[in-house]
TORPA-831328 format. One record per residue (C-alpha): residue number from 1; residue in one letter; x, y, z. Coordinates in nm, 3 decimals, padded with zeros to 5 digits. Layout:
# TORPA-831328
<NUM, "A", <X, Y, Z>>,
...
# end
This chain:
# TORPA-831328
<1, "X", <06.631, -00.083, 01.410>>,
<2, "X", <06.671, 00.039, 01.047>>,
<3, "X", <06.986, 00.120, 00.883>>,
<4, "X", <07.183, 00.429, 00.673>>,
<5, "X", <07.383, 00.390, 00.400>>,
<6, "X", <07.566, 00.554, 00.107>>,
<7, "X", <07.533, 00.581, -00.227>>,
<8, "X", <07.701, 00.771, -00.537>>,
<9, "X", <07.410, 00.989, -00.767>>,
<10, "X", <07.477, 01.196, -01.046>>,
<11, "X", <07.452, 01.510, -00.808>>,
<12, "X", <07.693, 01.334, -00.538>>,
<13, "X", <07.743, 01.145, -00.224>>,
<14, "X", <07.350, 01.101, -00.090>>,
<15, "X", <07.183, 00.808, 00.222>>,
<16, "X", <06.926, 00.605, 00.209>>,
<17, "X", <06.754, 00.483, 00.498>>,
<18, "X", <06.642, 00.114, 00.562>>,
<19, "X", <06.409, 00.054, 00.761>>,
<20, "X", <06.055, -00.196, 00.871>>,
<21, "X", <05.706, -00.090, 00.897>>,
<22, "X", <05.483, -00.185, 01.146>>,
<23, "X", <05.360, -00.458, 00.980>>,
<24, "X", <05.752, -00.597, 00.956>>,
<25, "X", <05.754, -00.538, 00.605>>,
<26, "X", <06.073, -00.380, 00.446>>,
<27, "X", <06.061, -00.016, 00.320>>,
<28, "X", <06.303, 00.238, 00.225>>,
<29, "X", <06.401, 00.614, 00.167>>,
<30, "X", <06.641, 00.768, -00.005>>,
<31, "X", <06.806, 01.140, -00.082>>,
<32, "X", <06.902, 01.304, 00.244>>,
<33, "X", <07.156, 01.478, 00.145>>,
<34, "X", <07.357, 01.469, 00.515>>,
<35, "X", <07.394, 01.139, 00.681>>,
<36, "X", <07.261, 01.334, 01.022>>,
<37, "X", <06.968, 01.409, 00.775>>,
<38, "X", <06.914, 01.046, 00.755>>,
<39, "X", <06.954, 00.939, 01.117>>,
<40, "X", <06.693, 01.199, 01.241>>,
<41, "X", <06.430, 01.078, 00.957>>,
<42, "X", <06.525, 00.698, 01.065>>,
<43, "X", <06.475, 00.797, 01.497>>,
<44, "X", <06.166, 00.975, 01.401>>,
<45, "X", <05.995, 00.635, 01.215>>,
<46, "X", <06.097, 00.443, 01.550>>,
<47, "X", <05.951, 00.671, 01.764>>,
<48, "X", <05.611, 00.671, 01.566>>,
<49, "X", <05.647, 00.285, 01.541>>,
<50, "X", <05.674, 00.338, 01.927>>,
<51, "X", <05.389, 00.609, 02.000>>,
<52, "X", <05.129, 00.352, 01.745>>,
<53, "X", <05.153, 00.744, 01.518>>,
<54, "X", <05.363, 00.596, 01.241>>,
<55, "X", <05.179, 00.636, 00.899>>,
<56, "X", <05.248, 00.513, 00.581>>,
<57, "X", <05.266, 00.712, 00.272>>,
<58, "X", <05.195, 00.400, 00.035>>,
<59, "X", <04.848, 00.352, 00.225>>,
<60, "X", <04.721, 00.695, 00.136>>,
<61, "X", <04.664, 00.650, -00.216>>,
<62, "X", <04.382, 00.460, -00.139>>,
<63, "X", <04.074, 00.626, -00.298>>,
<64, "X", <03.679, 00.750, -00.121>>,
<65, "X", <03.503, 00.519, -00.351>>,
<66, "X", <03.738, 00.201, -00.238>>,
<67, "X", <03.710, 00.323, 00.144>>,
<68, "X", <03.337, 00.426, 00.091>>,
<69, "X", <03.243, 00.057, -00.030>>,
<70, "X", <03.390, -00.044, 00.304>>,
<71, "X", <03.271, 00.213, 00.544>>,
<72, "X", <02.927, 00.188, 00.420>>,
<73, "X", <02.908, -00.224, 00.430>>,
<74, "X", <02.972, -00.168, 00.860>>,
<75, "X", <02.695, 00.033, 00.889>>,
<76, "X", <02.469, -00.263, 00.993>>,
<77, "X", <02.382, -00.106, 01.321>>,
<78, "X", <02.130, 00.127, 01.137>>,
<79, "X", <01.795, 00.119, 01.068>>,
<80, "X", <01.701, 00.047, 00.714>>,
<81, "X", <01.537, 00.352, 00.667>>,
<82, "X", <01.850, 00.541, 00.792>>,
<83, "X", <02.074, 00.280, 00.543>>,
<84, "X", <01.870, 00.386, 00.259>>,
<85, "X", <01.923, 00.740, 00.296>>,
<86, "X", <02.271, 00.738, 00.336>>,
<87, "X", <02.336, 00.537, 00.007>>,
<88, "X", <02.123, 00.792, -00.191>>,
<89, "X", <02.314, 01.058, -00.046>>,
<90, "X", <02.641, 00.844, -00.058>>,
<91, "X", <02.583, 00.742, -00.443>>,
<92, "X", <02.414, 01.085, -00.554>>,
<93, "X", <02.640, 01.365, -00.427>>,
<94, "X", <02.951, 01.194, -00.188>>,
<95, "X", <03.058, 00.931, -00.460>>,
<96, "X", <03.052, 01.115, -00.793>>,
<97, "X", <03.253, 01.447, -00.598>>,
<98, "X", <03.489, 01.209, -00.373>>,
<99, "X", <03.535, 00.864, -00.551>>,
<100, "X", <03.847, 00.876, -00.761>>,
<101, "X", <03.994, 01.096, -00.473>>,
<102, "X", <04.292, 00.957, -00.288>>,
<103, "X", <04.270, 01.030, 00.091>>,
<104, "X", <04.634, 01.157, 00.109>>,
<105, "X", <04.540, 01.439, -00.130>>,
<106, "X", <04.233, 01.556, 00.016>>,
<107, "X", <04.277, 01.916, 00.182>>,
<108, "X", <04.080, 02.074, 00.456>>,
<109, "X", <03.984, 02.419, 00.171>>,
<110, "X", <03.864, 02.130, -00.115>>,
<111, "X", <03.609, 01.994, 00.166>>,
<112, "X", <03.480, 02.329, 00.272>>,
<113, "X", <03.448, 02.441, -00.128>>,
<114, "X", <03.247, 02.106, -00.160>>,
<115, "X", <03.023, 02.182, 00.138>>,
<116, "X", <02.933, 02.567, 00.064>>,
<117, "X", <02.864, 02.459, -00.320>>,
<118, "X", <02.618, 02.225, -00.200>>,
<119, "X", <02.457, 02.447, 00.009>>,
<120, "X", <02.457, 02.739, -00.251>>,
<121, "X", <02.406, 02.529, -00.581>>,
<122, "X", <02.529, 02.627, -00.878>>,
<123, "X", <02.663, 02.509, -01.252>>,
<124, "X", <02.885, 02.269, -01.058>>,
<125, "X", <02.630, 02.137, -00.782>>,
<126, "X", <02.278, 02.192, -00.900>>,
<127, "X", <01.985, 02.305, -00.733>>,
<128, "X", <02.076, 02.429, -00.386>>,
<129, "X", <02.083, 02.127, -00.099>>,
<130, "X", <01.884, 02.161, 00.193>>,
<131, "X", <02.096, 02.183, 00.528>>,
<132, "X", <01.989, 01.829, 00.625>>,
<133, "X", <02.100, 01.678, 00.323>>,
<134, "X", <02.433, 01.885, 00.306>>,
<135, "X", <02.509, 01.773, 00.690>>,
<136, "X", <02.445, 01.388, 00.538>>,
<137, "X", <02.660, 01.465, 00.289>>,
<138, "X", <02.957, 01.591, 00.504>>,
<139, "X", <02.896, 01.383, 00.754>>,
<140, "X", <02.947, 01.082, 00.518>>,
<141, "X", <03.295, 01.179, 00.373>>,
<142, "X", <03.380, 01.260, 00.764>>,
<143, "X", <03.277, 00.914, 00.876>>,
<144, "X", <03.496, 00.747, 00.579>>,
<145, "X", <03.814, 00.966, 00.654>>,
<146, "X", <03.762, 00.936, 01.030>>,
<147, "X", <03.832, 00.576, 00.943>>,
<148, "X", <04.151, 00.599, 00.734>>,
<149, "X", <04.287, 00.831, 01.066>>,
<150, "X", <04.183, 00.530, 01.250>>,
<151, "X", <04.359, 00.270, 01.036>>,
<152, "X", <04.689, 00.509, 01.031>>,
<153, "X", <04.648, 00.589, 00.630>>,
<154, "X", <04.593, 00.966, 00.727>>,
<155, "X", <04.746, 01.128, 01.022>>,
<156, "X", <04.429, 01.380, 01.087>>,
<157, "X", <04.084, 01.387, 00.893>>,
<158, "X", <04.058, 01.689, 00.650>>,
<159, "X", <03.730, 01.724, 00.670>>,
<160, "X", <03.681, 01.818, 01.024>>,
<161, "X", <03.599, 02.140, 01.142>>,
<162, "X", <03.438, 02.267, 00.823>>,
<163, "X", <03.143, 02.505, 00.839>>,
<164, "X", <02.819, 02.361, 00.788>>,
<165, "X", <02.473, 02.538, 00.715>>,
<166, "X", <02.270, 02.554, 01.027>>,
<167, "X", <01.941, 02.349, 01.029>>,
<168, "X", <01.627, 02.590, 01.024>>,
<169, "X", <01.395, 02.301, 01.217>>,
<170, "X", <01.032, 02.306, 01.044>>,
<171, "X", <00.757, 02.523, 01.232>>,
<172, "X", <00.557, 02.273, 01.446>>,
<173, "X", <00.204, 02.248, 01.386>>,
<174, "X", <-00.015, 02.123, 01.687>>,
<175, "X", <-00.426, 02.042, 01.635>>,
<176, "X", <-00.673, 02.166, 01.943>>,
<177, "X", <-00.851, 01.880, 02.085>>,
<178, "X", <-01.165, 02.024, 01.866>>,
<179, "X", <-00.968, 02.039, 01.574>>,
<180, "X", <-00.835, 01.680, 01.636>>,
<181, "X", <-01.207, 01.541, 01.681>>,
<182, "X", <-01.244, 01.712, 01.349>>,
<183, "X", <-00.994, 01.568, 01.161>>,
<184, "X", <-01.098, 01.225, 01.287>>,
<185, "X", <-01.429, 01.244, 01.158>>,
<186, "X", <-01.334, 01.344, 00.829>>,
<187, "X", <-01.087, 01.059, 00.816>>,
<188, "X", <-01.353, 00.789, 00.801>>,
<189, "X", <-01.270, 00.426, 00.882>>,
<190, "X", <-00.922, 00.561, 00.974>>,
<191, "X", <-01.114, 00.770, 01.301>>,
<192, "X", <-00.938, 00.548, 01.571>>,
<193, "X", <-00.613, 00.549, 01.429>>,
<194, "X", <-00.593, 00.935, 01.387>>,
<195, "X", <-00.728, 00.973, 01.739>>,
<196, "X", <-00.459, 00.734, 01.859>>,
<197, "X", <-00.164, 00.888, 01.667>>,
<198, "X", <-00.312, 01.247, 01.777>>,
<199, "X", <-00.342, 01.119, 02.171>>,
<200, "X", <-00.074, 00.861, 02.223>>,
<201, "X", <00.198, 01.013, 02.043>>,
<202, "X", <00.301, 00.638, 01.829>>,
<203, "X", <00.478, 00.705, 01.508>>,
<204, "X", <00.337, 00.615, 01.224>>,
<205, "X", <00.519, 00.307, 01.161>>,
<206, "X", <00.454, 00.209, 01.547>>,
<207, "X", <00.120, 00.249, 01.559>>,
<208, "X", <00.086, 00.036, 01.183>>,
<209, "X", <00.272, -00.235, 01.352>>,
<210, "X", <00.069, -00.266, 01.618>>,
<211, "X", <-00.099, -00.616, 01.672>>,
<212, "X", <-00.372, -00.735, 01.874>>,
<213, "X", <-00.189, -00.832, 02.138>>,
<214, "X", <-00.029, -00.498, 02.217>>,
<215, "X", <-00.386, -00.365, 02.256>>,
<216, "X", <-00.446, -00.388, 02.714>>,
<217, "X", <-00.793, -00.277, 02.670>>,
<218, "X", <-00.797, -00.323, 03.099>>,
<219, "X", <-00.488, -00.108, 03.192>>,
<220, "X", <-00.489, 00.137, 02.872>>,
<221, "X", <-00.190, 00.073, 02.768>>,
<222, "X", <-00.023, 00.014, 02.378>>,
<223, "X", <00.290, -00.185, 02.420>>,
<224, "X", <00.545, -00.093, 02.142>>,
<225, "X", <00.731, -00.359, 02.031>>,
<226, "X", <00.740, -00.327, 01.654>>,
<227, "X", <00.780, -00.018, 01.388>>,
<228, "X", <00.715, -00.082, 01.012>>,
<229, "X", <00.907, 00.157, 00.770>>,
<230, "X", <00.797, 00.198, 00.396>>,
<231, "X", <01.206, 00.160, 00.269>>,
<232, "X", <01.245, 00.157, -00.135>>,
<233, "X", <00.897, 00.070, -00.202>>,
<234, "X", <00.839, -00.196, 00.088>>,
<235, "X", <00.765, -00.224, 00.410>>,
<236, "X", <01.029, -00.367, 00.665>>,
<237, "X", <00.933, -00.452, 01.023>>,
<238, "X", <01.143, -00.407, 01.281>>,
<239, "X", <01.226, -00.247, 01.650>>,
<240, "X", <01.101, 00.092, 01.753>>,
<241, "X", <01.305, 00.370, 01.665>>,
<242, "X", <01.504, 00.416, 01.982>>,
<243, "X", <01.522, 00.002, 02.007>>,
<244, "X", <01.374, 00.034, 02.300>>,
<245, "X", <01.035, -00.074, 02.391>>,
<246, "X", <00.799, 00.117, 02.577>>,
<247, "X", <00.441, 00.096, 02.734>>,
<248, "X", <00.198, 00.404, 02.636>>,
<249, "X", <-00.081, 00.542, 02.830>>,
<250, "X", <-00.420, 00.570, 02.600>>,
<251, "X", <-00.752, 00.782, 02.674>>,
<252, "X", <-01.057, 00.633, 02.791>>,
<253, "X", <-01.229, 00.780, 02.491>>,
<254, "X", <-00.995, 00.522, 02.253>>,
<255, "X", <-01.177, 00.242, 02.450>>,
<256, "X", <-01.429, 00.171, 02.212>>,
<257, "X", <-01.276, 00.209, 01.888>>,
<258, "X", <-00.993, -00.031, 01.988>>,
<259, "X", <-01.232, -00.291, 02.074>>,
<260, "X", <-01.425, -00.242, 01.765>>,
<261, "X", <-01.053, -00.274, 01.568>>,
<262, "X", <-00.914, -00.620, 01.787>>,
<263, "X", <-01.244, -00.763, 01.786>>,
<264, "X", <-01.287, -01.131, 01.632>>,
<265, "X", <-00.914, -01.114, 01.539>>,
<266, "X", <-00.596, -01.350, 01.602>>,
<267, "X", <-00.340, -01.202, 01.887>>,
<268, "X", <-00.075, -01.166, 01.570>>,
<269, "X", <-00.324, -00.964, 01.385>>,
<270, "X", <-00.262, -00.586, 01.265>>,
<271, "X", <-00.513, -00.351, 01.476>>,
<272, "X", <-00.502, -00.111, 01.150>>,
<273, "X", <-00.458, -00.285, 00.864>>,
<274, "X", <-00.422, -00.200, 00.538>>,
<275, "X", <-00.718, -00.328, 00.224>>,
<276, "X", <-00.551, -00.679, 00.147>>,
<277, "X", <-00.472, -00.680, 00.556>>,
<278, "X", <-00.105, -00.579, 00.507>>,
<279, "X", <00.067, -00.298, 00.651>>,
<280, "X", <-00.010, 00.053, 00.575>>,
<281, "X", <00.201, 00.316, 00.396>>,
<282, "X", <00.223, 00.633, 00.528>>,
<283, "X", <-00.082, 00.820, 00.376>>,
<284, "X", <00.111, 01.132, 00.281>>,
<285, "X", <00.299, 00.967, -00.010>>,
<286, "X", <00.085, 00.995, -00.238>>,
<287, "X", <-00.144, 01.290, -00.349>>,
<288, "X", <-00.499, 01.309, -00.279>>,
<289, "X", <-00.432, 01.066, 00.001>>,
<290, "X", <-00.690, 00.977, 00.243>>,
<291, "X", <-00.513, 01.215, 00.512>>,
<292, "X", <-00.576, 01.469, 00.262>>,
<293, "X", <-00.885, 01.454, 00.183>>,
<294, "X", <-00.984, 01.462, 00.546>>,
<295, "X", <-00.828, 01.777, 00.612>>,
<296, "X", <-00.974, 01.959, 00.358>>,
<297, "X", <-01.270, 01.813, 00.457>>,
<298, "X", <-01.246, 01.938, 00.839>>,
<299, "X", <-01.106, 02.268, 00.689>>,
<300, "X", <-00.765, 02.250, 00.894>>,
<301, "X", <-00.469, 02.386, 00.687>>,
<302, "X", <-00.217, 02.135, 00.517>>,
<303, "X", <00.015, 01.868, 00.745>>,
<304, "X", <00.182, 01.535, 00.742>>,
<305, "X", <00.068, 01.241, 00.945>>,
<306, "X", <00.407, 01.311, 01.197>>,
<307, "X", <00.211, 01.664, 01.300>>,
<308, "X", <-00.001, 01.418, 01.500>>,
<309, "X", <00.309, 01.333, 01.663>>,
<310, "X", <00.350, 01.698, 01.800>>,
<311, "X", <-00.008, 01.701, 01.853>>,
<312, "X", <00.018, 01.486, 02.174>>,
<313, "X", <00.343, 01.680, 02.299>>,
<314, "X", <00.106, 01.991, 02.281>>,
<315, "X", <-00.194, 01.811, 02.463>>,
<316, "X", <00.003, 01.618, 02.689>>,
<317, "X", <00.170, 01.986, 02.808>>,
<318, "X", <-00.129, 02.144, 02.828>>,
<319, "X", <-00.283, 01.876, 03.060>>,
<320, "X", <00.011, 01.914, 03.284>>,
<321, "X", <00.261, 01.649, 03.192>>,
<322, "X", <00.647, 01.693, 03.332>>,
<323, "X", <00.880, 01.697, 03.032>>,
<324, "X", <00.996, 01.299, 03.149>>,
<325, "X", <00.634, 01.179, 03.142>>,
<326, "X", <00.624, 01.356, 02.754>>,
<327, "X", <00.959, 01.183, 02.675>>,
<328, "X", <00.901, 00.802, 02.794>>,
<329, "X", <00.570, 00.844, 02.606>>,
<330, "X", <00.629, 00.966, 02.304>>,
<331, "X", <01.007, 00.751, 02.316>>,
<332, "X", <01.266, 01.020, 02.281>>,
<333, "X", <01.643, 00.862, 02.389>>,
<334, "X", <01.655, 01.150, 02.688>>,
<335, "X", <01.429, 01.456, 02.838>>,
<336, "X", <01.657, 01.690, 02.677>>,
<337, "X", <01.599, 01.567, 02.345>>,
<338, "X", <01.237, 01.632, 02.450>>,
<339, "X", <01.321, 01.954, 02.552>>,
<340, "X", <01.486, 02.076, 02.256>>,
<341, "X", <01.218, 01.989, 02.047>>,
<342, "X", <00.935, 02.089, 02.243>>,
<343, "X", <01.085, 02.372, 02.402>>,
<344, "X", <00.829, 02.604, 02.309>>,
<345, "X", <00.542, 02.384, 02.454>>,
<346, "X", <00.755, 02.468, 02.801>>,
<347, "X", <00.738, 02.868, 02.806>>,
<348, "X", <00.449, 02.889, 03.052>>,
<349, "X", <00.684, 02.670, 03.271>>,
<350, "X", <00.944, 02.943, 03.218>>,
<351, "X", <00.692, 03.186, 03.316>>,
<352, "X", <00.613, 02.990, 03.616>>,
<353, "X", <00.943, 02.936, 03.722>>,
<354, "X", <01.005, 03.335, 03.739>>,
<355, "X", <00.679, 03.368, 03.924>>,
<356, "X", <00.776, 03.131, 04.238>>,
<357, "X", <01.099, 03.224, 04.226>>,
<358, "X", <00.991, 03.557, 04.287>>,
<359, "X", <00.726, 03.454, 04.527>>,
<360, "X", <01.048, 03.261, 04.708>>,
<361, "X", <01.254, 03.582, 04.717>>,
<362, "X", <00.995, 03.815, 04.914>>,
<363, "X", <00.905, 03.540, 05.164>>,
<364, "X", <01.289, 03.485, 05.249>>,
<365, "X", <01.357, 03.840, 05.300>>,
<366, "X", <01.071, 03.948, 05.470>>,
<367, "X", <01.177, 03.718, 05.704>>,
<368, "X", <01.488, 03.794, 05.675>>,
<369, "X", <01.437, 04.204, 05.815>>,
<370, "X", <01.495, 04.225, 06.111>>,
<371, "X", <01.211, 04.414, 06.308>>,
<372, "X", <01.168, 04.764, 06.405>>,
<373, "X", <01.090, 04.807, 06.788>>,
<374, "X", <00.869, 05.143, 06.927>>,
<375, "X", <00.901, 05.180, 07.273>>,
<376, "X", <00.755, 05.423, 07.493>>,
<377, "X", <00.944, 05.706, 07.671>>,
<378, "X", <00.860, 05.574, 07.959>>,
<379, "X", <01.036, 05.217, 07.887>>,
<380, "X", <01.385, 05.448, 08.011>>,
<381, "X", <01.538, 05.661, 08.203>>,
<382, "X", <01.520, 06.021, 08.100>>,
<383, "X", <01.885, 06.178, 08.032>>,
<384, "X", <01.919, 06.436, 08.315>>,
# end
């Protein structure tokens, strides 16, 4: 237990309170101008030493940049190509707004001015931020001050419950079988690979990675084991997206173009490699890519290598596919994730749905009526 005592001051009699922090460390407060004053401050640091709520003051003045240098080192559990773009946003926009900022004097109305400047632009902010990056952004400073609640430097996190921009999610765009065949044509030596990424769903980094041995030529299958991300101008190989690996279902009609790619090589061997037999960057990086050319070529309006990606959804759908087949093959984390990004390959379902449940209805009430008897006059006795 801490102690009060007296002491004399220029304005009169005033306490000060004595007392040990968590960490057994002595600390004191001084002031009150009532003894009682004292006592209640004193109980109310016990109980918080207690309850594991007790915060200290001194611990607050520790700045965004000093906890940001911190929060960012732990985030080793990310991908590198998530890494890299929270350090651009982190060292772009978070740091030069939040660094010399001590986390006791951050409010809840500083955050919120921060996040609608971003999102509007201005003298201040620049160009307007797109809703993605602004939910990066906020989601960064969160992250850091969700940690200094954590450690007991803060008692809540300022930044929570601010209003973000909503995300307007980019129009899909899905190729026709025809227009797929197309494209593939046009693409020259890269014909298999677009047919792949158009029928098997791979991203592109999956389907780069892919070596000889995850070609089963017998059993149509791609096994996904690797992804290769282009990450501040090189290429780093590692799991799949999800970290999961995953077996994928390819068309007959791939049969012969993935033989002609594995032939003659090594099992460790890339099936699409790139020139100097390294692996390829994604062809939409640079202007008058490859990818590019081809679709002028095949006269199908402009889209990134990832529409391929929907492509499949849209095919696989239209073939019949349940939304779980659609989500272990193209490796979303869950059928609703699937379903919230495809949901508007899934309307005829809806329409579908209506149309049996109707069908459902009739039949159980029909049989549920009961039935209307005619009987002749001569089924009972006349009323005298």
């Amino acid at each position: 237990m801490g102690s009060v005592e007296p002491y004399d001051s220029a304005k009169g009699r005033r306490y000060r309170v004595r007392y040990r922090k968590p960490d057994h460390r002595q600390a004191s407060k001084r002031g009150f101008t009532t003894k009682r004053e004292a006592e209640l401050f004193l109980a109310s640091v016990e109980v918080k030493k207690a309850r594991g709520d007790y915060i200290d003051a001194s611990t607050a003045r520790v700045t965004i940049g000093e906890l940001g240098v911190i929060w960012l080192a732990s985030q080793t559990h990310l991908k590198p190509s998530s890494v890299a773009a929270i350090e651009s946003a982190w060292r772009l926009h978070v740091l030069p707004a939040w660094g010399d900022r001590p986390i006791g004097g951050i409010r809840h109305s500083d955050v919120q001015a921060w996040v609608s400047g971003l999102s509007a632009g201005g003298k201040e902010f620049g160009k307007p931020k797109s809703p993605a990056l602004v939910h990066r952004c906020y989601g960064i400073l969160a992250a850091i001050l969700d940690v200094a609640v954590r450690d007991h430097r803060i008692g809540s996190n300022p930044a929570r419950g601010a209003n973000l921009p909503r995300k307007v999610s980019r129009e899909h765009r899905y190729l026709s079988h025809r227009q797929l065949d197309s494209l593939a044509s046009a693409s020259g030596s890269h014909r298999t690979l677009v047919l792949l990424l158009g029928y098997t769903g791979l991203r592109w980094g999956e389907a780069t990675a892919l070596r000889t041995k995850d070609v089963d030529l017998r059993r149509q299958r791609l096994h996904v084991v690797e992804n290769a991300v282009f990450v501040r101008g090189e290429v780093i190989v590692g799991s799949p997206k999800t970290h999961k690996r995953r077996s994928v279902p390819f068309p007959a009609l791939l049969l012969d173009g993935l033989a002609e790619a594995i032939d003659g090589k090594d099992s460790d061997a890339l099936v699409f490699p790139g020139r100097f037999g390294q692996h390829q960057t994604t062809p939409t990086i640079r202007e008058n890519s490859w990818l590019d050319r081809a679709l002028i070529s095949a006269g199908l309006p402009s889209m990134t290598i990832h529409d391929l990606r929907h492509t499949t959804a849209s095919l696989a759908v239209s073939a019949g596919a349940n939304v779980k087949a659609v989500q272990r093959m193209l490796g979303h984390a869950s059928a609703a994730m699937t379903l919230d990004v495809y949901a508007d390959l899934f309307n005829d379902d809806l329409d579908e749905v209506a149309k049996r449940l109707d069908e459902a209805a009739s039949s159980a009430l029909d049989h549920a009526r009961p039935t209307t008897l005619t009987s002749s006059t001569s089924d009972h006795p006349k009323t005298p």
